[in-house]
C-alpha positions as CSV (number, residue, x, y, z in Angstrom):
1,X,-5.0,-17.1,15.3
2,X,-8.7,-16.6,14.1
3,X,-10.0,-17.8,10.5
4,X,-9.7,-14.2,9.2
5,X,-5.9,-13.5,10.2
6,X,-5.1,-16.6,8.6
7,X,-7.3,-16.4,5.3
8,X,-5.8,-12.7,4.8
9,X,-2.3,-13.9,5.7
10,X,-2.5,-17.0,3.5
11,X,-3.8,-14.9,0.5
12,X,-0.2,-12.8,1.1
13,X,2.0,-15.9,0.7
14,X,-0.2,-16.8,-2.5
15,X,-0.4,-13.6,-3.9
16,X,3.4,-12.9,-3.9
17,X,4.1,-16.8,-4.7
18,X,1.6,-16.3,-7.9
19,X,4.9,-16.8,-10.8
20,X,6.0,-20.1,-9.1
21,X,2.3,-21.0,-8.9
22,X,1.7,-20.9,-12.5
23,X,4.7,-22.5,-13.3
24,X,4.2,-25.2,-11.1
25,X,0.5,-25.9,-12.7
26,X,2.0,-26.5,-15.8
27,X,4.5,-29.2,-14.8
28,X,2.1,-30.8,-12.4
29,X,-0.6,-31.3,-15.6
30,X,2.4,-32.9,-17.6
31,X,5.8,-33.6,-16.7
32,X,7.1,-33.9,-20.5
33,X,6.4,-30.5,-21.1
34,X,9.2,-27.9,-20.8
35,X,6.6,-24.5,-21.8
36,X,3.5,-24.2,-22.0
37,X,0.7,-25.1,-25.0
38,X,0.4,-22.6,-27.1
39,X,-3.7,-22.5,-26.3
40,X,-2.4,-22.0,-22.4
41,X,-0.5,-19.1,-23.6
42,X,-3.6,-17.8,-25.8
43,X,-5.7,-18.1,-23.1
44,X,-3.6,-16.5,-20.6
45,X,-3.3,-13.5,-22.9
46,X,-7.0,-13.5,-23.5
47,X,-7.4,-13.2,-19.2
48,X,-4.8,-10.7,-19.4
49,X,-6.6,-8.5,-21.9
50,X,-10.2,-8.7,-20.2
51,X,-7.9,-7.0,-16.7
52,X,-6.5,-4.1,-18.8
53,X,-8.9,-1.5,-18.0
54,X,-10.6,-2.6,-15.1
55,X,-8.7,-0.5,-11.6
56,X,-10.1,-0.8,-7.9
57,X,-10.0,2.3,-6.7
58,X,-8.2,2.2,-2.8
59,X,-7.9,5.0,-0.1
60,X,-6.0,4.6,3.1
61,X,-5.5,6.9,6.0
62,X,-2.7,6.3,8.4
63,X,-0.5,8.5,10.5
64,X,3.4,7.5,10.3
65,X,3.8,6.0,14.2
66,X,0.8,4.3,14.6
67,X,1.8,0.5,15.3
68,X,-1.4,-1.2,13.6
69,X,-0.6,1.3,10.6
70,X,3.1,0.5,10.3
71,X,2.1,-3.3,10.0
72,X,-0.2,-2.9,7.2
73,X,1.6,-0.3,5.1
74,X,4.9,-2.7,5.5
75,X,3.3,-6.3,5.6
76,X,0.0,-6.1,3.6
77,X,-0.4,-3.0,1.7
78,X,3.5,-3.2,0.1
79,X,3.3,-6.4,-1.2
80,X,-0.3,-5.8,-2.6
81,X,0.4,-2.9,-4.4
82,X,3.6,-4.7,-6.2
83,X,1.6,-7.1,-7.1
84,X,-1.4,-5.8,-7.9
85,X,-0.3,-2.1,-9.0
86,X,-1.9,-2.1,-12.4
87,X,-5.1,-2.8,-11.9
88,X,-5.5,0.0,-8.7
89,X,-6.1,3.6,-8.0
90,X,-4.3,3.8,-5.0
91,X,-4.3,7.3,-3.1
92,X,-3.0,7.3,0.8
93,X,-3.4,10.4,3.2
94,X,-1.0,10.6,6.0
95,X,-2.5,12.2,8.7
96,X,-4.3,10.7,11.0
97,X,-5.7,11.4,14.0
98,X,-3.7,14.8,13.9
99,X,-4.8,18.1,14.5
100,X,-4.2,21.4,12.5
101,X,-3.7,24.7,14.0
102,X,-3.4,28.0,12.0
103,X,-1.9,30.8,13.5
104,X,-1.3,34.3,11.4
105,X,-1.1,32.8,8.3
106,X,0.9,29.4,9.7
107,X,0.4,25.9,10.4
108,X,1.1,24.2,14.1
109,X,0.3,20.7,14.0
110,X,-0.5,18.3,17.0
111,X,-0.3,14.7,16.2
112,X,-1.6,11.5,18.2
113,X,2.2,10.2,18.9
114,X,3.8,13.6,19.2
115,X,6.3,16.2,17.0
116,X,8.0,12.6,15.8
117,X,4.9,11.7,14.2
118,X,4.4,15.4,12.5
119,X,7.6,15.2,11.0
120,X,7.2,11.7,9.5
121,X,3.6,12.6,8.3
122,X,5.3,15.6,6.5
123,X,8.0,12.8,5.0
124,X,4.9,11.1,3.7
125,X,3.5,13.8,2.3
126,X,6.7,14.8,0.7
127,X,7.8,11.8,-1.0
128,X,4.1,11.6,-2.7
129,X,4.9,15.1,-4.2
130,X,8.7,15.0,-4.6
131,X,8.4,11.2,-6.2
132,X,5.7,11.9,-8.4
133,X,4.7,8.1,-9.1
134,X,2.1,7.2,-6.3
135,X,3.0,3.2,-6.6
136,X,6.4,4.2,-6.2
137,X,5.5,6.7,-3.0
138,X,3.7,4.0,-1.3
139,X,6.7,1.6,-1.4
140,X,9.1,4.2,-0.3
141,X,6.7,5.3,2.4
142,X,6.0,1.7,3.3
143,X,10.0,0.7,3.5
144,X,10.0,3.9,5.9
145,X,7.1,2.7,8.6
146,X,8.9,-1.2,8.1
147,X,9.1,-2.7,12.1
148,X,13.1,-3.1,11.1
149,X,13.6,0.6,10.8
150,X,15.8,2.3,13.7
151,X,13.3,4.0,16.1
152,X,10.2,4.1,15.5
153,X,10.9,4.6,11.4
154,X,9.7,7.9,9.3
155,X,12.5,9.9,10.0
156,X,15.5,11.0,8.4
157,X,17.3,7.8,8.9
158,X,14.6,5.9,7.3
159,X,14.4,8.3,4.5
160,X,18.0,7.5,3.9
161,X,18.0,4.2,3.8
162,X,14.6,3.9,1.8
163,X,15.9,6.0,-0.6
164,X,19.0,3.8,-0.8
165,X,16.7,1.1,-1.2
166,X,14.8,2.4,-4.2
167,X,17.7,4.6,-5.6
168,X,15.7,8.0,-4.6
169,X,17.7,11.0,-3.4
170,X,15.9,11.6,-0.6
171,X,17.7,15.0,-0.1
172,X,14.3,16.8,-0.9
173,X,12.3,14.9,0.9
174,X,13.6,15.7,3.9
175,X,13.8,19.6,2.8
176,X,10.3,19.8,1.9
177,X,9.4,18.3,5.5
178,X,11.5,21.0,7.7
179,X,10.2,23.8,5.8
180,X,6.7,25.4,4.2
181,X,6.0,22.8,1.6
182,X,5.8,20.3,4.2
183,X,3.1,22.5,6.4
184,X,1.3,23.2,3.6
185,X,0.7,19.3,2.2
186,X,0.2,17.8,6.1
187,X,-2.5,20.9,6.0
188,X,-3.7,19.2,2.9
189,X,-4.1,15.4,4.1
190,X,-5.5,16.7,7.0
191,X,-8.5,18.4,5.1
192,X,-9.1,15.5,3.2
193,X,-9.1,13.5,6.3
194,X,-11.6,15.2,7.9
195,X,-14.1,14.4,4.7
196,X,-13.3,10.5,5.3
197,X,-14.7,11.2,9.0
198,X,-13.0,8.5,10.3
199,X,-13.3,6.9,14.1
200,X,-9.4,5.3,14.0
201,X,-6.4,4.1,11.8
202,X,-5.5,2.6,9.4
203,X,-8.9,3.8,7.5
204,X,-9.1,1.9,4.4
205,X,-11.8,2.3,1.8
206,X,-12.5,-0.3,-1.3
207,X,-13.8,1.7,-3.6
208,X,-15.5,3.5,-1.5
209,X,-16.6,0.4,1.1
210,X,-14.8,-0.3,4.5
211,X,-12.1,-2.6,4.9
212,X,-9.8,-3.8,7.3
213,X,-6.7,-4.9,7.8
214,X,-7.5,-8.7,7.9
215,X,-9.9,-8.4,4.9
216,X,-8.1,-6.1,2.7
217,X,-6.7,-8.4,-0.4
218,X,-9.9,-10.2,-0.1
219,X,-12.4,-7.0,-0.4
220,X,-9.3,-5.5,-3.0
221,X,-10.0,-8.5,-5.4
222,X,-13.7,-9.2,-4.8
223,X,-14.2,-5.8,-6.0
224,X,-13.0,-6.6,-9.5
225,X,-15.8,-7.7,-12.5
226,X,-12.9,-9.6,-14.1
227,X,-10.3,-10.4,-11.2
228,X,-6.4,-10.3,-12.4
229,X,-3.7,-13.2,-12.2
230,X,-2.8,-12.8,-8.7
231,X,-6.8,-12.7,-7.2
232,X,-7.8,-15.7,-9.6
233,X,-5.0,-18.2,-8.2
234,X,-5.3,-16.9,-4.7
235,X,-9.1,-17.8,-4.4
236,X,-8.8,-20.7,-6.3
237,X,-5.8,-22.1,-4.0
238,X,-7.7,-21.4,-0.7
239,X,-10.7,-22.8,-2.1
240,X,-9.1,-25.8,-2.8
241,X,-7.1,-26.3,0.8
C-alpha cells in the first residue's frame, strides 16, 4: 500500500474516531479527572466559534456504476461529509462520462456503463431534488453506490433500502427517474459537466483545485484558515505517529 493510500485512509479512522479521541486526551493528561477543566471547555468553545463561518466549498462528478466512484462516495466521501458537514459547500453532479441526445423536444441518454447506469444517475439526480437537504442527498446517494448493495447498487432496490435506512420514502424518487423530471435534471448535470471539462471520474474539485481520491480529507482540511475539530486532531495524530 503506498504512503498516500495509507495517510488518506488513516485520516478516515481519525476523523470518524475524533469523540473518543478527545475524550481519551483528557483522561490520559489526568486520571483523577472525571470532565474536563472548565478553561478546556472555554477554549474548546473559543475553537468552535473561530469554525462557524468558515465552509470549503467541494464539487464532485461521478456517474452511479463507476467502481472507483462507488468507493469514494461510500468509503471516503460519506463519512467526510458526516463529519465535517458544517463547515462545507458540498454540490455533486451525477453524470459522468454520459452523453445527451435531444430528439424533438426529448432527451436520450448514453452512459459509460449502459441504460443501468442512466437510470441510477437519474436516482441521483432525483433524490438531490426530491430530498431537498444536499448533506442528506449525498448520504442517501452514497448508501445507494455502497459495494454491499445487490447488483451493482443505484437502482430501485437500493433506493428501497437507503430509504429504509434514512427513513425517506423513496416512492418519488423512483417516479421522478422513470419519467420527465428525471430527463430533464440528468440533462441538467450533464451541462454542468461539460463546464468542469473533465478527463475521468470521480472529478473532485477543493474549492476550485483538483483532488483525488487518496488526497481528498487532506486537501478538504488544508483548505481551511481556521481548520475544525475533526482536521486539527487528525493532523496532529499523524504528525505525531
Amino acid at each position: 500500500m503506498s504512503n498516500t493510500i495509507f495517510v488518506a485512509l488513516y485520516l478516515i479512522v481519525l476523523v470518524r474516531g475524533q469523540e473518543e479521541y478527545i475524550v481519551s486526551n483528557f483522561i490520559e493528561i489526568d486520571q483523577t479527572r472525571s470532565s474536563p477543566l472548565e478553561s478546556d471547555t472555554y477554549l474548546m468553545a473559543d475553537k468552535i466559534q473561530q469554525y462557524v463561518d468558515e465552509k470549503v466549498d467541494v464539487k464532485v462528478y461521478y456517474e452511479s456504476l463507476c467502481p472507483g466512484c462507488r468507493v469514494f462516495d461510500s468509503a471516503i466521501l460519506a463519512p467526510t461529509i458526516e463529519r465535517l458537514n458544517q463547515y462545507l459547500n458540498i454540490n455533486i453532479y451525477p453524470y459522468g462520462k454520459a452523453k445527451t441526445i435531444e430528439k424533438n423536444g426529448k432527451y436520450e441518454f448514453i452512459c459509460q456503463h449502459g441504460p443501468e447506469e442512466c437510470y441510477g444517475n437519474k436516482l441521483h439526480a432525483c433524490a438531490i431534488d426530491v430530498i431537498g437537504n444536499i448533506t442528506i442527498a449525498v448520504m442517501y446517494n452514497s448508501c445507494m453506490m455502497d459495494l454491499n448493495q445487490k447488483n451493482h447498487g443505484s437502482d430501485d432496490l437500493a433506493a428501497d433500502a437507503c430509504g429504509n435506512k434514512f427513513d425517506i420514502d423513496s416512492s418519488p424518487i423512483k417516479r421522478c427517474a422513470k419519467g420527465d423530471r428525471g430527463d430533464e435534471l440528468l440533462k441538467k448535470y450533464g451541462d454542468e459537466s461539460k463546464k468542469a471539462n473533465y478527463l475521468f471520474v470521480p472529478y473532485i474539485l477543493v474549492n476550485g483545485k483538483e483532488s483525488s481520491i487518496y488526497a481528498f480529507i487532506l486537501d478538504v482540511c488544508n483548505a481551511f484558515i481556521n481548520p475544525p475539530p475533526h482536521c486539527v486532531n487528525a493532523f496532529y495524530s499523524v504528525t505525531s505517529v
